[in-house]
N, C-alpha and C positions, 0 to 999 in steps of 0.2 A: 613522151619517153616510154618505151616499152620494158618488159621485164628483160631483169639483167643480173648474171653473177662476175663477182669481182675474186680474185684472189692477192693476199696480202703478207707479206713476211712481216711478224708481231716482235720477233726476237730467237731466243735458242733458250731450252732447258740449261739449272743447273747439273742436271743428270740424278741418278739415284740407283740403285741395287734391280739390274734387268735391263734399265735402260740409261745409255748414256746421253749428253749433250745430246739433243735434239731439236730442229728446227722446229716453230711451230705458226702456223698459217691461218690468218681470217679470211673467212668467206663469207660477202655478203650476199645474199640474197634478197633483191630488191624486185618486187612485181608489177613495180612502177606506175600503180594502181593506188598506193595510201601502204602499203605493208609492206616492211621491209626487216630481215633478221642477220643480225651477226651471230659466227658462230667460231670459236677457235676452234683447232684441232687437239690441245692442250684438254683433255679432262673431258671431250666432245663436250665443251662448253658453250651454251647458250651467253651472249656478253649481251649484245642486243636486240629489243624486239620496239622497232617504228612504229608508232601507230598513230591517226591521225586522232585529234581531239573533234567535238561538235561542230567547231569554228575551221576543222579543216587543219589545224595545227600541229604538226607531226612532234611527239615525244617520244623518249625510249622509255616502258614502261615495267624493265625489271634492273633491279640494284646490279651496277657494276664497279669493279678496280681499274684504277688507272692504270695501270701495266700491266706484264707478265709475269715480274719480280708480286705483286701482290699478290696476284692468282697462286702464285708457288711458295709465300708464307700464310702456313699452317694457320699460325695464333693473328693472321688478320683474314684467314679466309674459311669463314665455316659454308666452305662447300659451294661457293656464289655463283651457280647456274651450272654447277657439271651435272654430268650424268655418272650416278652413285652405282658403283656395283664392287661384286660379284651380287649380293644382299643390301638391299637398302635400307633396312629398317637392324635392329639390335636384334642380337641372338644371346639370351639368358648363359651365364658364365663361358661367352667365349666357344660353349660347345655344342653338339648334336649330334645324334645319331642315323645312318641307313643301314636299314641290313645288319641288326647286328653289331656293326662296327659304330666306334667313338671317333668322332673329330673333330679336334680342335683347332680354332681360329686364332688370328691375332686378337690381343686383348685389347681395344684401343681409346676404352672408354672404362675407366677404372676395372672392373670385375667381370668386363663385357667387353662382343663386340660390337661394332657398328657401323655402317655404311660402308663394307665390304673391306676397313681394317685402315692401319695405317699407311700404307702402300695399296688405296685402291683405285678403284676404277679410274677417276676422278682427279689420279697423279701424273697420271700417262699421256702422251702425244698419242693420239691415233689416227691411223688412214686414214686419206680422204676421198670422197670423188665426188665432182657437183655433176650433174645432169638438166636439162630442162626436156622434158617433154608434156603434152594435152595439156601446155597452159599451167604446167604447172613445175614450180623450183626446187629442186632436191640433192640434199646433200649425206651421202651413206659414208660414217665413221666407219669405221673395224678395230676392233683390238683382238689380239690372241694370248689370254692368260695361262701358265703353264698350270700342271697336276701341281698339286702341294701351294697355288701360289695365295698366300696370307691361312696357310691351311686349309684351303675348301680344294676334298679331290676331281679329278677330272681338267683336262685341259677344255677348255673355253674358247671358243670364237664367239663374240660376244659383237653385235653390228646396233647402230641406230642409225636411223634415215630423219632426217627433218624434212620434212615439205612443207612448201607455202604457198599460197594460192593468193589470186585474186580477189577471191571471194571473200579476203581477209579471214583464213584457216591457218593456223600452224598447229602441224601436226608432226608428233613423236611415234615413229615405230620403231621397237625393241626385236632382235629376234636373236636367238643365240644355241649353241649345238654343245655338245659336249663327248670325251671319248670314255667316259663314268660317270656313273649316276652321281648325281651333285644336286647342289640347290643356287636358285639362281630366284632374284626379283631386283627389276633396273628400274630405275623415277629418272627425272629431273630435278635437281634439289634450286629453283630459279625463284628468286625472290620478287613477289610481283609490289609493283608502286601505280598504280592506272592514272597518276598524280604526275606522275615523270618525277616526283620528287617531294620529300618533307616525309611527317609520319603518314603511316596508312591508319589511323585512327579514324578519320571519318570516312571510310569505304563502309559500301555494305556488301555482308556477307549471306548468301542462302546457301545450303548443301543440303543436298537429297540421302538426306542420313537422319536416322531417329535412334541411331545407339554410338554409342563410343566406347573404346576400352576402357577398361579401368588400370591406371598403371600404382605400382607402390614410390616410394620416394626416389627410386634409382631409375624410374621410366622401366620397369621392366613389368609387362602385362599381368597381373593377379589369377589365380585359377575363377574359374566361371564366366560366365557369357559376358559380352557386352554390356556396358547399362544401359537402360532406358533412358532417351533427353527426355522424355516427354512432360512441358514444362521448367525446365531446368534453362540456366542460362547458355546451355551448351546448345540449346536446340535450334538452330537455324534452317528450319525447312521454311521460316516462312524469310526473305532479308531484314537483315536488323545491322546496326551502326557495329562496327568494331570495338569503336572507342576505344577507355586505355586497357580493359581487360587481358591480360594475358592468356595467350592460345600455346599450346603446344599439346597438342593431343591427337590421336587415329579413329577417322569416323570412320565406320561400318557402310555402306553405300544401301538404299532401299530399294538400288533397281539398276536400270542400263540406259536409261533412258538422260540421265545428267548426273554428273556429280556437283559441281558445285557454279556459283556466278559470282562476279565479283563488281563492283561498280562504284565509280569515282563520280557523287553529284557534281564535285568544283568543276570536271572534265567533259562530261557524260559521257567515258569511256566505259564499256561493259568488256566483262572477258565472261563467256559460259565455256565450261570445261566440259568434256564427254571422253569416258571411258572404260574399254573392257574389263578393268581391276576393282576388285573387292573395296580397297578403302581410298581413304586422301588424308594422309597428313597435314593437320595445318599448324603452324606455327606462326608467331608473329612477331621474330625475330628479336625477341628481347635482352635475348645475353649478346647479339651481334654489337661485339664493341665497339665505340665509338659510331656507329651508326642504328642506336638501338630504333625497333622498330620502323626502320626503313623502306619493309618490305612486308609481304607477305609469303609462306611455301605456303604450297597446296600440290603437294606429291600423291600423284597417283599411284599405287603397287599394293603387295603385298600385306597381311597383318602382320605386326612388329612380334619377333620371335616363333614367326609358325611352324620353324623346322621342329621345336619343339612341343608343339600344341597340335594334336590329333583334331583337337574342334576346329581347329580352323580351317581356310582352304590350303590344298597344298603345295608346295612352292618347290618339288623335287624337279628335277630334269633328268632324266632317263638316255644313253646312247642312241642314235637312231629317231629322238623326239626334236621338236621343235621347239624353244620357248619363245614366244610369242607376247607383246605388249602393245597397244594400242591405246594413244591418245589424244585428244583432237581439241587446241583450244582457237575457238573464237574469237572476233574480236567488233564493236561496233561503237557506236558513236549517237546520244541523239541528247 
């Protein structure tokens, strides 16, 4: 059976403030090779990703909701495979500066905001279009967010493309314009299982990071650099088990060469991740109720709060510029 895209009507939005009732559409993308991905157009969500196990065995190996009603409550869905924007990461009291000028965000997270607000990216049905060309499966969302929308100025065209390949690749490209300087950094917020299922306690983790933020009790970054893992339980350059320790934290990246790998012994599912962004969030989905520990994120983008931190990289986007994300995960089997 050769590679193949499907298109599928999932249900219609409740609607909300911008957009009303909206149909919305799965697209799967199958390479008919071992790797196959769903993806809604609701939230440009990732729902699933095929993979086969050592034995040939094909699992879906990130946490999904039975419906579209799930995807679209809040208090059961912290974010389950969408794509996070305007801002992916928390911006300290909600505000920020360019130029001079003050602006403020939706508050969406007590004294903060976070993952682009409570009307973000991540709420929307967006455009679709699948393609196949050189062997390889691709499907380009769009969304067009207005000036003022969740308070970040500048209107927004805002695109992800998914490709999948044979070669067992799925890959996330970001790209988005603006008609005012603004700030802008998009992830995937996709909870990875390489188990197809149960906790992710026995995966092991490596990441190509030797510092992490230091955050205070609100998750909000502290002033001064990154810390050092070196030794610490946080240091995973070389893999080590999960177990039940809690993650939620932003590693620093030591290079471009890999960010992080993930790997199921029960399965022998390997995921290696590779991308252009500075860090990767990992959490290991502890407050996800009723499904605690389920999964794992490993978000690639931005530092958490860099609109405000000169030390970090920066996360503006300028009229006439491009912003640009790149990320490529792997996937194998032995």
């Amino acid at each position: 059976m050769g590679a193949t895209i499907q298109r599928e009507r999932v249900g219609t939005t409740a609607g909300h403030r911008g957009q009303g009732p909206t149909d919305v559409d799965a697209y799967t993308l199958d390479t008919g090779e071992g790797l196959a991905v769903v993806v809604w157009t609701y939230g440009a969500q990732l729902v699933e990703v095929l993979v086969p196990d050592r034995e040939g065995r094909t699992g879906n190996v990130v946490v999904r909701l039975p419906d579209l009603d799930g995807y679209q409550d809040r208090a059961a869905n912290p974010y389950v495979g969408s794509t996070v924007g305007r801002y992916c990461r928390c911006v300290a009291g909600g505000r920020f500066r360019l130029d001079g000028v003050a602006h403020h965000l939706d508050r969406n997270d007590g004294d903060h905001h976070i993952h682009g607000g409570a009307l973000g990216f991540d709420r929307y049905v967006w455009r679709a279009e699948a393609e196949r060309a050189d062997g390889v499966l691709s499907l380009r969302l769009c969304l067009d967010s207005p000036d003022g929308d969740q308070g970040y100025p500048g209107a927004l065209s805002a695109e992800v493309r998914y490709q999948v390949s044979g070669e067992g690749t799925l890959t996330f490209d970001y790209r988005a314009t603006t008609t005012a300087s603004t700030i802008v950094g998009l992830t995937n917020h996709a909870y990875w299982n390489l188990a197809g299922g149960g906790r992710i306690d026995g995966h092991l983790l490596a990441l190509n990071a030797g510092r992490a933020v230091v955050f205070d009790d609100e998750l909000i970054p502290l002033p001064g650099p990154p810390a050092d893992l070196t030794g610490s339980p946080l240091d995973h350059r070389e893999p080590k088990p999960i177990g039940g320790r809690r993650l939620d934290n932003c590693f620093v990246l030591d290079g471009p060469d890999w960010a992080a790998r993930l790997h199921d012994p029960a399965s022998g599912r390997t995921m290696r991740v590779v991308t252009d962004q500075p860090a990767v969030g990992v959490y290991s989905a502890d407050g996800f109720a009723g499904r605690r520990r389920s999964g794992i994120c490993l978000e690639a983008g931005p530092l958490p709060d860099a609109p405000n931190r000169a030390d970090y990289p920066p996360v503006r986007l300028d009229p006439g510029e491009t912003y640009r994300h790149r990320t490529v995960h792997h996937f194998s089997a032995h």
